[in-house]
TORTOR-130436 format. One line per 2 residues: number of its first residue (from 0); for each residue x, y, z of N, C-alpha, C. Coordinates in nm, 3 decimals. Last residue first. Layout:
N
NUM> X/Y/Z/X/Y/Z/X/Y/Z | ...
//
This chain:
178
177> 1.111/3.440/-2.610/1.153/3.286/-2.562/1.031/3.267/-2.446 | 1.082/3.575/-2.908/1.074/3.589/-2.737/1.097/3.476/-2.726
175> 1.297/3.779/-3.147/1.261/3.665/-3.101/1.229/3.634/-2.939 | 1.227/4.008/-3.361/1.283/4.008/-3.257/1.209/3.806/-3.207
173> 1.356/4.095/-3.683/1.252/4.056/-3.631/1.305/4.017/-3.508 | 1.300/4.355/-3.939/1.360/4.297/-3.848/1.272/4.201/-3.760
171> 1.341/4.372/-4.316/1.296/4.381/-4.194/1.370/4.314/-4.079 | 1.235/4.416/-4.696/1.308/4.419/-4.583/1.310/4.455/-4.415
169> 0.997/4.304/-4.939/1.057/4.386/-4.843/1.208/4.323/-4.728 | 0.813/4.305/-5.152/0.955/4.287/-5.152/0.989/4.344/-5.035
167> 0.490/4.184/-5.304/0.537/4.282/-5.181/0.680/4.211/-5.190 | 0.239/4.202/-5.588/0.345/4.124/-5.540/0.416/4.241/-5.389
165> -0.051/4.060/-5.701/0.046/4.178/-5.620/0.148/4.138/-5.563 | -0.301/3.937/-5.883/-0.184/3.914/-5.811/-0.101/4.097/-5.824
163> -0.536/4.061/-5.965/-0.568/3.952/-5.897/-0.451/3.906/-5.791 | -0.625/4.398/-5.941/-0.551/4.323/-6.012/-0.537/4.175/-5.919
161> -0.846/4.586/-5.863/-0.712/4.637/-5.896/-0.625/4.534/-5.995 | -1.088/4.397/-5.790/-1.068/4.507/-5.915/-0.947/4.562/-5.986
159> -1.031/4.108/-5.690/-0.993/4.214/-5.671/-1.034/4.337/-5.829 | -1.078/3.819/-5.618/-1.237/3.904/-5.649/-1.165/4.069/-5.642
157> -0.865/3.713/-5.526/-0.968/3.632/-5.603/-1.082/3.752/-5.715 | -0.550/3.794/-5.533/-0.661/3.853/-5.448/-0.766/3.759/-5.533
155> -0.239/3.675/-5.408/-0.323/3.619/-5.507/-0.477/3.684/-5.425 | 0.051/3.796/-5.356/-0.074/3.800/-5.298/-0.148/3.782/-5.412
153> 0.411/3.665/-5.299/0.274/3.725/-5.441/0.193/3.666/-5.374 | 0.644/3.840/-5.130/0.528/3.738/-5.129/0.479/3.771/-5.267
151> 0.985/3.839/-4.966/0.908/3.833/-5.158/0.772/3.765/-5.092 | 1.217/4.002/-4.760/1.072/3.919/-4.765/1.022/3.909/-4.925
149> 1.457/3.935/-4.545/1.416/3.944/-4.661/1.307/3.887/-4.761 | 1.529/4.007/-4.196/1.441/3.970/-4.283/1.490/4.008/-4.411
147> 1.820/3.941/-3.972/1.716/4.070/-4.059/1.685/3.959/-4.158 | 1.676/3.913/-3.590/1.774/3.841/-3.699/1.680/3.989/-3.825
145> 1.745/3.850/-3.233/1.711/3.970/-3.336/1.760/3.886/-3.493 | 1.845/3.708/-3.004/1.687/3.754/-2.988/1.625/3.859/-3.145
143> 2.108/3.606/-3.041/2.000/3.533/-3.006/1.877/3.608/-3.007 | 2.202/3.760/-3.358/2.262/3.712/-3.245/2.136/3.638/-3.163
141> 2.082/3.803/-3.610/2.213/3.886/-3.603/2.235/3.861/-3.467 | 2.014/3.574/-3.924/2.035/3.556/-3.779/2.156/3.705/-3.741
139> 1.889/3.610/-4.179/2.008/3.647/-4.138/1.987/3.671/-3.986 | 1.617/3.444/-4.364/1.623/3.503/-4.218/1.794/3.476/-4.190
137> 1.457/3.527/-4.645/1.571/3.484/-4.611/1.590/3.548/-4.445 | 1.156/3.336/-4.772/1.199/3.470/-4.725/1.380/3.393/-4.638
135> 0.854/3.339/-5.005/0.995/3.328/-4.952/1.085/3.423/-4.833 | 0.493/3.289/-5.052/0.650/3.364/-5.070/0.795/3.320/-5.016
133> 0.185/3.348/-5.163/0.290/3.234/-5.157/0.404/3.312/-5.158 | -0.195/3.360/-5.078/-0.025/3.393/-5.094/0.084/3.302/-5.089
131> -0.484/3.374/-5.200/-0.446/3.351/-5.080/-0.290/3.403/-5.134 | -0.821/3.558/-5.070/-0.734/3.495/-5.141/-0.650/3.384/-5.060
129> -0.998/3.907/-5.059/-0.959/3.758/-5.027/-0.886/3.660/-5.110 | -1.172/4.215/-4.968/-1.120/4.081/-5.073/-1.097/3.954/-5.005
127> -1.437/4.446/-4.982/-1.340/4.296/-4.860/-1.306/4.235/-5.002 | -1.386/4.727/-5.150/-1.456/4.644/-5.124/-1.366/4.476/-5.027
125> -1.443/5.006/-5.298/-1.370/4.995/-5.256/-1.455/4.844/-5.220 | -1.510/4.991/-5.684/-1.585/5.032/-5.562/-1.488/4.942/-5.499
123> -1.495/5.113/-6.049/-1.456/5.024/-5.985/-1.509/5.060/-5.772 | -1.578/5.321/-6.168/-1.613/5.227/-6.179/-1.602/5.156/-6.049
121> -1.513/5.698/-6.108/-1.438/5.568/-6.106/-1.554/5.433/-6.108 | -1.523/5.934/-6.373/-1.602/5.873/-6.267/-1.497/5.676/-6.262
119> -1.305/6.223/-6.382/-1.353/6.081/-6.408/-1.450/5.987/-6.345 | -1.205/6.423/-6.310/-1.353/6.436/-6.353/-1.408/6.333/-6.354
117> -0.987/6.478/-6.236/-0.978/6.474/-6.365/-1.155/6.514/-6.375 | -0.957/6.344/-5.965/-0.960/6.505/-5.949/-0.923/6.510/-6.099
115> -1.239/6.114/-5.962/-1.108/6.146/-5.977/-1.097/6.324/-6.014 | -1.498/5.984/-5.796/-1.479/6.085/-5.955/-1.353/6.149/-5.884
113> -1.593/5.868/-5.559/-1.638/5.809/-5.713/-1.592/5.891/-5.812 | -1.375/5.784/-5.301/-1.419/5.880/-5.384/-1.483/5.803/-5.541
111> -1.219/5.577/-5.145/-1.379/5.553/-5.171/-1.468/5.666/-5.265 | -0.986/5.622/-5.254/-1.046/5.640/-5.101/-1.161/5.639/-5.122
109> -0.936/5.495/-5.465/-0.950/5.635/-5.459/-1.014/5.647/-5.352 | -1.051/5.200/-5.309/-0.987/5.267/-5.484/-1.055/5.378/-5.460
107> -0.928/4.940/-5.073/-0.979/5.086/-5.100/-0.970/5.123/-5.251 | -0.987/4.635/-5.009/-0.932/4.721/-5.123/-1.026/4.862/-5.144
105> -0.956/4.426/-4.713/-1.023/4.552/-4.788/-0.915/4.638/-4.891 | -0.910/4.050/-4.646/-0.831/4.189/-4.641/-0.989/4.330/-4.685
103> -0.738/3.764/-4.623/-0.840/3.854/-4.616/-0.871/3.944/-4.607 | -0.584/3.448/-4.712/-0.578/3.634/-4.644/-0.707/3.696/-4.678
101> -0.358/3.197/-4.624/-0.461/3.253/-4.673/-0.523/3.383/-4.607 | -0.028/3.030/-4.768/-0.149/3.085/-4.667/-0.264/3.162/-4.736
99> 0.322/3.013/-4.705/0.209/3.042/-4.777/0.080/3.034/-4.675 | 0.677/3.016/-4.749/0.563/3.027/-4.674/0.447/3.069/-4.766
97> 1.020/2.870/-4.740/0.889/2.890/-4.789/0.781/2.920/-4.721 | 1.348/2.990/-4.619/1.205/2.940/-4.571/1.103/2.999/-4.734
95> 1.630/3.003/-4.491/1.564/3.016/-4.628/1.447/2.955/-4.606 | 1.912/3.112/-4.280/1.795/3.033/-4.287/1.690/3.104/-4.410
93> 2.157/3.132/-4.133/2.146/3.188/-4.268/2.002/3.108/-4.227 | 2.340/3.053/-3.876/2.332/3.212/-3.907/2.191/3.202/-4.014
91> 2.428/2.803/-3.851/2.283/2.823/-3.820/2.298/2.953/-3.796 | 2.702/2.723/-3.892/2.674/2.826/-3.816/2.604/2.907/-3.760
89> 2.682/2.481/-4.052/2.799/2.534/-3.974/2.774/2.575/-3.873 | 2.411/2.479/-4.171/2.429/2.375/-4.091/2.557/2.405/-3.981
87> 2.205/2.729/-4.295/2.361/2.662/-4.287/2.357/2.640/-4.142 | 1.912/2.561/-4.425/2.018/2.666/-4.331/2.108/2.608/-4.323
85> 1.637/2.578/-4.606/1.758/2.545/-4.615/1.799/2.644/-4.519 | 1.343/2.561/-4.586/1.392/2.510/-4.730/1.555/2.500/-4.682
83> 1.066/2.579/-4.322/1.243/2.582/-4.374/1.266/2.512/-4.483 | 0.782/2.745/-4.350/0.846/2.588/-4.398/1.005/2.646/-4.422
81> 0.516/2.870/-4.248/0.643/2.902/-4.279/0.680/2.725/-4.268 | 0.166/2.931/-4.240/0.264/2.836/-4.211/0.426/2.879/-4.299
79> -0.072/3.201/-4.162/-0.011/3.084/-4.305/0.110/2.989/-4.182 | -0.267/3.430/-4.262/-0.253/3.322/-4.181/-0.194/3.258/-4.247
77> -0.333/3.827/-4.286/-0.263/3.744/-4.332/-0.256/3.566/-4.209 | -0.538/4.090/-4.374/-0.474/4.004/-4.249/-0.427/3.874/-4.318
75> -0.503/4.360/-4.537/-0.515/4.265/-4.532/-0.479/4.184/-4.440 | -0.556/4.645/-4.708/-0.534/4.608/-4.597/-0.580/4.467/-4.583
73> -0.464/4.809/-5.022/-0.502/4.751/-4.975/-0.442/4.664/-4.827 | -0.542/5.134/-5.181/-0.483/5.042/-5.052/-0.512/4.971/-5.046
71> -0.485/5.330/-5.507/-0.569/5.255/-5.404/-0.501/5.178/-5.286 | -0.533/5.609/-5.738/-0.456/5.603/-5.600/-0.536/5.481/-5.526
69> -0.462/5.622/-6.052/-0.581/5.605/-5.984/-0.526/5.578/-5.788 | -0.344/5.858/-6.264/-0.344/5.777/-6.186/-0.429/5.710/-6.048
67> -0.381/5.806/-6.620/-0.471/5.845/-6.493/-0.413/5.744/-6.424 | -0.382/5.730/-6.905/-0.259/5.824/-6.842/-0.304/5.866/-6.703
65> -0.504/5.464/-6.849/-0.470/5.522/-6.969/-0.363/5.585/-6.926 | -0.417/5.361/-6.524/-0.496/5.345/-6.652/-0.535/5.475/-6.732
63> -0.208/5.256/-6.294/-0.228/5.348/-6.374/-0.341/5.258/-6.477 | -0.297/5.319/-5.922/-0.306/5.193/-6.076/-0.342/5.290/-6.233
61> -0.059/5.352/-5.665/-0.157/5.389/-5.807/-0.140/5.307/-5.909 | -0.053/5.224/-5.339/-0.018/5.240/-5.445/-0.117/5.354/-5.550
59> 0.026/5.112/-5.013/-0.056/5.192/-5.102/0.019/5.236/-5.232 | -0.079/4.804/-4.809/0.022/4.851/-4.970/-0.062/5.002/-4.992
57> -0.038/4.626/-4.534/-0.085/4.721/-4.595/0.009/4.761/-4.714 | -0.085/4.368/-4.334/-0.035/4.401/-4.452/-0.112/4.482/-4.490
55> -0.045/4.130/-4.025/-0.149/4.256/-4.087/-0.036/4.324/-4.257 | -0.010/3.797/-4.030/0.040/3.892/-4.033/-0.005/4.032/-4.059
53> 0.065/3.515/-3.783/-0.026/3.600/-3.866/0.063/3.707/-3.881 | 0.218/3.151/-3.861/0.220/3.268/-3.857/0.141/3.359/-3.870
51> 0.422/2.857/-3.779/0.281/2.896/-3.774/0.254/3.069/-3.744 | 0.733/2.742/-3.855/0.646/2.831/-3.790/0.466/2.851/-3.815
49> 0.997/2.554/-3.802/0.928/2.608/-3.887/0.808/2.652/-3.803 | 1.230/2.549/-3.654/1.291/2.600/-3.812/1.125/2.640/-3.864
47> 1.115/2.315/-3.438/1.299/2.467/-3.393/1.300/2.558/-3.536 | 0.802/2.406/-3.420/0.919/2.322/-3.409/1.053/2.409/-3.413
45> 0.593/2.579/-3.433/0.606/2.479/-3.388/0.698/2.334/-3.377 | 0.662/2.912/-3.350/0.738/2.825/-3.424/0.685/2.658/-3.334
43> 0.458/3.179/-3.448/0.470/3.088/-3.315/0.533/2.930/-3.400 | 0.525/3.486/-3.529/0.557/3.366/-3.552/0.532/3.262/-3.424
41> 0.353/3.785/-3.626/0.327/3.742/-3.539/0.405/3.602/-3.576 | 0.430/4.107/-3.824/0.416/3.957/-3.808/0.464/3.929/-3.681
39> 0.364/4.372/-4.068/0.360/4.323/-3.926/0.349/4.202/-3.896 | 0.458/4.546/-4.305/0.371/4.401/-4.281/0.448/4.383/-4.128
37> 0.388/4.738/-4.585/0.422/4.771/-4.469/0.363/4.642/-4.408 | 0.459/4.878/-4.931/0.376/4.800/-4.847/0.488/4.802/-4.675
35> 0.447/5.165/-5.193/0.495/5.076/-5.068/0.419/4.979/-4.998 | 0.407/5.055/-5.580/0.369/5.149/-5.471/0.466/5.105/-5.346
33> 0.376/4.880/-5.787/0.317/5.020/-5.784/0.316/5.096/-5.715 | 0.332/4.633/-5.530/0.328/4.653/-5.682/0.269/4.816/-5.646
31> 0.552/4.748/-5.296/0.493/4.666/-5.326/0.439/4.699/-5.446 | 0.888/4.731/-5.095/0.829/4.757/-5.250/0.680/4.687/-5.275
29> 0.896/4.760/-4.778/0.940/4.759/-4.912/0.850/4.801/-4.973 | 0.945/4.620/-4.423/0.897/4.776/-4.505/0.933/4.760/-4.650
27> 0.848/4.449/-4.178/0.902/4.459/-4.322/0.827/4.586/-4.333 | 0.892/4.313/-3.868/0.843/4.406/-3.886/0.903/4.437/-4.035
25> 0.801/4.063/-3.600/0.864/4.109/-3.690/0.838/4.232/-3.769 | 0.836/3.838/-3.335/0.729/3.922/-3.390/0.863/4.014/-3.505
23> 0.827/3.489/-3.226/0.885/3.579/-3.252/0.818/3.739/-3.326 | 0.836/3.212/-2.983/0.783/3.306/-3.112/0.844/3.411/-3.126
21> 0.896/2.858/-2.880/0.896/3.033/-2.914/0.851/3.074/-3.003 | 0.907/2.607/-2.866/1.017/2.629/-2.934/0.990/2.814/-2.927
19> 0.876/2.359/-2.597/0.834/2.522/-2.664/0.958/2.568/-2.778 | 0.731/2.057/-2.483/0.905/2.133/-2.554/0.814/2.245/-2.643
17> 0.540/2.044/-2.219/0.549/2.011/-2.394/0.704/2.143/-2.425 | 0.581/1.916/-1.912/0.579/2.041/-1.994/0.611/1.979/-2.147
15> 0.422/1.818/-1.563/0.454/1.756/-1.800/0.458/1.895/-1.822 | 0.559/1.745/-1.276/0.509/1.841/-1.364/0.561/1.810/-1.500
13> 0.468/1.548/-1.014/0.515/1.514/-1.107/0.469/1.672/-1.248 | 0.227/1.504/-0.838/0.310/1.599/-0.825/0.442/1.641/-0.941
11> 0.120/1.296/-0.891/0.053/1.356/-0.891/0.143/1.553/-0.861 | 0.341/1.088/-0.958/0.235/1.106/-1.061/0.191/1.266/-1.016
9> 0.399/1.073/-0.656/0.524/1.128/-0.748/0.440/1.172/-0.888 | 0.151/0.952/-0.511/0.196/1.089/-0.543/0.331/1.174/-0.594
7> 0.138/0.737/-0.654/0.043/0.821/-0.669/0.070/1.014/-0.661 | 0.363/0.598/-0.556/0.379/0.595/-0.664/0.245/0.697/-0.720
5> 0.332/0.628/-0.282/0.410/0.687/-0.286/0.413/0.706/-0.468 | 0.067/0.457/-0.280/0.048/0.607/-0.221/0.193/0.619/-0.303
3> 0.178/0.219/-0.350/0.080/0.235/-0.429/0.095/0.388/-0.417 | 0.380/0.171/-0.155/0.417/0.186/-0.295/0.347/0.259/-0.355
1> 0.215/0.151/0.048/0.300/0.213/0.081/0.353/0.257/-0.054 | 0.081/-0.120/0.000/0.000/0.000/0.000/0.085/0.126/0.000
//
């Protein structure tokens, strides 16, 4: 009986922790079609290299048509999964990742104005999009809590007026919590 109790309460006192690998939050500024984009990211890495991720994304640009430039934004929340493609094994500095996912967002055109400072009446109406994305990105480790980003996505919008694919290039930092 003595066993039974003592073996009950090593169980019961006994603490399970699941292996954490961390997250990390990040921050890109670049090129996006026609214009700048700006992307905020959330990483919760479910293993040591690959990640489960959100991200908010904003672009403002102009879409030219004929000789008119048409001024539009689009804001978008971003969900996806990151996949390591390759790191150096030496010095686990360099890391190359695929990532993709699915987004949801609002496409402003001409700030919701219907007639361009030409006269023009705009067609097209600001409106929720959606889709999804596929990109790359190079993570330069710069010591344990900070590394710099290099970001390429193409945003595939389904139902966009502006244009179906957009592409964002950026550069960034990203801090790592433990």
């Amino acid at each position: 009986m003595k066993k039974i109790i003592f073996i009950i309460l090593c169980i019961s006192v006994y603490k399970i922790e699941a292996q954490s690998y961390g997250s990390s939050l990040g921050v890109n500024a670049g090129y996006a079609e026609d214009g700048i984009g700006i992307m905020a990211e959330y990483n919760y890495y479910v293993s040591r290299f690959n990640s489960v991720h959100i991200s908010g994304y904003m672009s403002f640009a102009n879409y030219k048509y004929e000789d008119i430039d048409v001024p539009y934004a689009l804001y978008s929340l971003q969900v996806g999964y990151t996949q390591n493609i390759w790191r150096n094994h030496f010095r686990r500095n360099i890391k190359i990742s695929g990532l993709g996912g699915v987004q949801v967002g609002y496409e402003s055109i001409n700030n919701g104005k219907e007639s361009l400072w030409t006269g023009d009446i705009v067609t097209s109406e600001s409106k929720i999009i959606y889709g999804a994305y596929l990109g790359a990105e190079i993570d330069l480790l710069l010591g344990d809590d900070f590394s710099f980003i290099i970001r390429a996505n193409e945003n595939f919008h389904i139902n966009s007026d502006v244009g179906n694919l957009t592409m964002f290039a950026g550069i960034g930092i990203r801090y790592y919590i433990y």
